[in-house]
C-alpha positions as CSV (number, residue, x, y, z in Angstrom):
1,X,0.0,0.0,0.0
2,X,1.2,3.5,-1.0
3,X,2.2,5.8,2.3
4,X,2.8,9.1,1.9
5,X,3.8,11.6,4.5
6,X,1.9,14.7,4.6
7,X,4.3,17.8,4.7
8,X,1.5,20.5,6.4
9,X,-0.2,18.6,9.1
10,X,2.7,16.1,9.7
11,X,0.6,12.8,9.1
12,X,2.1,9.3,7.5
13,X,-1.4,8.9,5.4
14,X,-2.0,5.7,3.5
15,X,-3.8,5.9,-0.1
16,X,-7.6,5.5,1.5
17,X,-6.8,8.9,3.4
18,X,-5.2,10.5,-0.2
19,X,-6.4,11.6,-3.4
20,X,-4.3,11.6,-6.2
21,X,-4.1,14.6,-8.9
22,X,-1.7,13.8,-11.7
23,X,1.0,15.2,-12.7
24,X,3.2,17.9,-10.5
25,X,5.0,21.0,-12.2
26,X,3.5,21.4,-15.2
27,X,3.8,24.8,-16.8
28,X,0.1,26.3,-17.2
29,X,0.1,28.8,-20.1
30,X,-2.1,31.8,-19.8
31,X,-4.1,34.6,-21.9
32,X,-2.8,34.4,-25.4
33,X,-1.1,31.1,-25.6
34,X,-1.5,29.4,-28.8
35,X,-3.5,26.3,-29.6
36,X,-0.8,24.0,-29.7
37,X,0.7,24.9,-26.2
38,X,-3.2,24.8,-24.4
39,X,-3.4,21.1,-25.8
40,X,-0.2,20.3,-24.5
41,X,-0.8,21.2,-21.1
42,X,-4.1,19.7,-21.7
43,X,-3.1,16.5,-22.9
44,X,0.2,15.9,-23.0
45,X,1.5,14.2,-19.4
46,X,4.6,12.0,-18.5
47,X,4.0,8.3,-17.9
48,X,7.5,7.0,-16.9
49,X,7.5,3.6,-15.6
50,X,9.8,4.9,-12.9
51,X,10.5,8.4,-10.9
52,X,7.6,10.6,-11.2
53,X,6.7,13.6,-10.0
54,X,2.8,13.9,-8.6
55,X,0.1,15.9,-6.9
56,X,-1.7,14.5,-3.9
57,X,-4.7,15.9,-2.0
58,X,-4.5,15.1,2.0
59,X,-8.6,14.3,1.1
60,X,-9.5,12.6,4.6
61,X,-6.9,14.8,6.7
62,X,-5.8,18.8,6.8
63,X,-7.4,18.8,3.2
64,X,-4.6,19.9,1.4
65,X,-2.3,19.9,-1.6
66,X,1.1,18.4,-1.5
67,X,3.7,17.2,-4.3
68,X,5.1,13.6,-4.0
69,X,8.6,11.8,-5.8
70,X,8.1,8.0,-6.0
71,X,8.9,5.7,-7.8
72,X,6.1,4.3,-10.1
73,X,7.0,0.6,-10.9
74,X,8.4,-0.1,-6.8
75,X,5.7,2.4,-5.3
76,X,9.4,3.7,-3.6
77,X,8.6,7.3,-2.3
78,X,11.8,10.0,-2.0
79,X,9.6,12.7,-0.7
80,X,6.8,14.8,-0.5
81,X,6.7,18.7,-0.2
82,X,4.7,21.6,-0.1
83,X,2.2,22.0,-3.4
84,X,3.4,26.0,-3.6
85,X,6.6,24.8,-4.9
86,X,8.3,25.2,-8.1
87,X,10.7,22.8,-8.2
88,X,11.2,20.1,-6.5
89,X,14.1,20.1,-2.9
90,X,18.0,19.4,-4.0
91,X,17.6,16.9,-0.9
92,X,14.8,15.0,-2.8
93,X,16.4,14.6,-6.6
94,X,19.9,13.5,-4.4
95,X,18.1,10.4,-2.6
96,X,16.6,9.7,-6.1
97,X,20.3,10.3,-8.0
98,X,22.0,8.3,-4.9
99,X,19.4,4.9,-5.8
100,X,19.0,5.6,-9.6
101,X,22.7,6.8,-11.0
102,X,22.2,8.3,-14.4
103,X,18.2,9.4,-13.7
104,X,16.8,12.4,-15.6
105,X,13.2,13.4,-15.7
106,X,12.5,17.3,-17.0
107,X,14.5,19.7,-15.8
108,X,15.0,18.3,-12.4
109,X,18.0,16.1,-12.7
């Protein structure tokens, strides 16, 4: 079972208490993007059979959004932070470099 622990209200939360919400740190285009970039942020989402980057909702605890690393094959999770961020901690892409030499996803190797 997936565990994840949530960074605001400090709780190890199993996947009954969570709610999953795709992909993390996608770039949302605004007013006066083309066609082309709106269907890509539509549409267009990693599927790695490996590290991924996700959202997660807190749904039967504080209620809110958090980012989570893990691994998609081993259910392995490197870390969760806050949803506000950008990018995600150095901290979190070194445990996933130290157990997956070579690993690039995005701009976040």
């Amino acid at each position: 079972m997936l565990t994840l622990h949530c960074p605001y209200c400090g709780v190890q939360a199993d996947e009954t208490d969570l709610q999953p919400g795709g992909q993390a740190h996608l770039k949302r285009f605004g007013p006066g993007s083309s066609d082309d970039q709106f269907e890509d942020y539509m549409f267009m989402r990693e599927n790695p059979k490996g590290v991924h980057f996700e959202r997660w909702r807190h749904a039967y605890g504080c209620g809110k959004w958090f980012l989570a690393a893990r691994c998609t094959a081993t259910l392995e999770v490197f870390g969760t932070y806050p949803a506000q961020t950008t990018k995600p901690p150095q901290d979190i892409c070194d445990k996933i470099t130290a157990k997956r030499p070579g690993w690039t996803w995005g701009d976040f190797a």
